[in-house]
N, C-alpha and C positions, 0 to 999 in steps of 0.2 A: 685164227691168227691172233684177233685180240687175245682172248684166253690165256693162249700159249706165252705172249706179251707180258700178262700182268704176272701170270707163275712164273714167271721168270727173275722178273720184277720182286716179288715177294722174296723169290727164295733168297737173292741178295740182302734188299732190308734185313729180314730175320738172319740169315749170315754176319750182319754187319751188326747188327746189332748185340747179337748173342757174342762174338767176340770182344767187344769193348768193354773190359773189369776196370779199368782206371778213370777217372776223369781227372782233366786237369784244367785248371783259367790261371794265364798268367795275369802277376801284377800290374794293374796298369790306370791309369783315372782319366776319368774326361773330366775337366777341371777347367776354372775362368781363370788360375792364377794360384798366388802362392809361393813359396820356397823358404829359407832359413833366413832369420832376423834373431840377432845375438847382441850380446851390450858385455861387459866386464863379468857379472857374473849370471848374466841369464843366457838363454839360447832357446829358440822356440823355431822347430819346422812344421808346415801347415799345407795345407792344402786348399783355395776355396771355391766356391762355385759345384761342389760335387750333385750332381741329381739325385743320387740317389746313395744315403747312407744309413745302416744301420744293420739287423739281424731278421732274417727270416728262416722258417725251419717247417720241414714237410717231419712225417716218421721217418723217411730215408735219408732226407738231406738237409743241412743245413747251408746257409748264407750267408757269408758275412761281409757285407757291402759298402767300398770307403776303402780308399788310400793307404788309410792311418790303422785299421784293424789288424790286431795283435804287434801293434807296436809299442804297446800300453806297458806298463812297471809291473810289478809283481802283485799289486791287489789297484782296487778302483782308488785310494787315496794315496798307492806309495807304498815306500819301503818303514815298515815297523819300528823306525828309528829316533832318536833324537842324536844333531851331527853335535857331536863334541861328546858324549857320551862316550868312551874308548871300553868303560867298564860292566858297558852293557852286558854282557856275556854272565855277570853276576845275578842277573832277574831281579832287580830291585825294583820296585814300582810304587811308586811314577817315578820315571827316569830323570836323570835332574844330568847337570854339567858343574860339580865342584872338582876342586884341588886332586881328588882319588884319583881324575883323570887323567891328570898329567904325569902321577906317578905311574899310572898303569899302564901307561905309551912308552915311556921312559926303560920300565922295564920290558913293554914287547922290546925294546929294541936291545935290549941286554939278555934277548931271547927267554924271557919269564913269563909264559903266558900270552895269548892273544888276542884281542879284537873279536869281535864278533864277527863271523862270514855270513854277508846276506848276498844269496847269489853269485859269489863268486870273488865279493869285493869287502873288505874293509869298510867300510860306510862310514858306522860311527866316529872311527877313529881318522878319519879324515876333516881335520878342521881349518881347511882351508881352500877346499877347493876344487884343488887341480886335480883331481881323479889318481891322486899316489896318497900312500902313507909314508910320509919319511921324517925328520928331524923337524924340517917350518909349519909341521904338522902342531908339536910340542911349544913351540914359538908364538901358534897362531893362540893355542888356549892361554899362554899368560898373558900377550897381549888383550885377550878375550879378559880374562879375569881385574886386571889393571884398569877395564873400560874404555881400551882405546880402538876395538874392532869388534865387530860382532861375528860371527861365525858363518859359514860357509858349507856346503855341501857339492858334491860330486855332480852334475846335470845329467849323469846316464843313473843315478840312483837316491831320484828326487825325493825325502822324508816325507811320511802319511803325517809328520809332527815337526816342524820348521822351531816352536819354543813351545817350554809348560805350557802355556796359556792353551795351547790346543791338544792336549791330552786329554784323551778320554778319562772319566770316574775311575777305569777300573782297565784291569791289565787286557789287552785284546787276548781269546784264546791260544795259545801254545805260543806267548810270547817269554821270552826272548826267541825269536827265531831264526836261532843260529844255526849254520851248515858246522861249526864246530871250531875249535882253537885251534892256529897255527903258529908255534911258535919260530919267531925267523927275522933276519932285521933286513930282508930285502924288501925295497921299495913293490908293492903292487900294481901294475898298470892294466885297466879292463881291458880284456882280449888276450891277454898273456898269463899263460900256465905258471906257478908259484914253481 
């Protein structure tokens, strides 16, 4: 009877097992705390108290363990950018923010040419902020210029380079890394199709 018990037993297991090809673990954290704290132009959401964060990997599988994983920008420092740069699309380096740019915004909006697409979004050409490119865009860099504000970037497409001063020597590989030029004078907003 035992016998008969455990082969029975097995043939399940190995049944149950042999059928499951997928695996799945929903999102979830056991956490002491945490959530979003924002100011004018920052925003920071966090998690704290996590047990256990980071990466583990067999040959078959990987882990990647932590709340915040793959929530991270397009590389470990950011988006490829300097904000105010509009003319980046031209590969000049090191990227600077003069006068070219406000005529080169000026013209996307007279549909001549466009901004650089990183990911999906205008970046550079956004100098002010609010996750659009539109006319206080061109406002924000004379003011910039005049020395009465300093510039601003989008918070869902944080710059690998905030001013010169933190420019690498030398061009990072395959930069400018643009998704391509759209010529168009519609404002951009993340999540919505051009």
């Amino acid at each position: 009877m035992k016998i008969l018990l455990i082969a029975v037993i097995t043939v399940f297991l190995i049944a149950s097992i042999t059928s499951a090809q997928t695996y799945q673990v929903d999102w979830y954290v056991i956490g002491s705390g945490g959530g979003e704290t924002a100011s004018s132009n920052y925003q920071i959401n966090g998690t704290i108290g996590q047990p256990v964060v980071g990466e583990t990997s067999s040959p078959s599988y990987t882990v990647e363990a932590g709340y915040w994983v793959g929530a991270g920008l397009s590389g470990p420092d950011g988006y490829e950018y300097l904000p105010g740069d509009a003319n980046m699309p031209n590969g000049i380096w090191p990227p600077a923010v003069i006068g070219s740019d406000v005529t080169y915004l000026v013209n996307y909006f007279r549909s001549i040419g466009g901004p650089c697409l990183l990911d999906g979004f205008y970046a550079s050409a956004d100098a002010n902020g609010d996750c659009l490119v539109i006319g206080s865009d061109v406002t924000k860099l004379v003011t910039y210029f005049r020395g009465m504000t300093s510039l601003s970037y989008c918070i869902d497409y944080e710059p690998a380079w905030h001013d010169p001063s933190e420019l690498p020597p030398s061009a990072p590989s395959g930069w400018p890394n643009c998704e391509g030029d759209v010529a168009t004078s519609e404002a951009f907003i993340p999540g919505e199709s051009k």
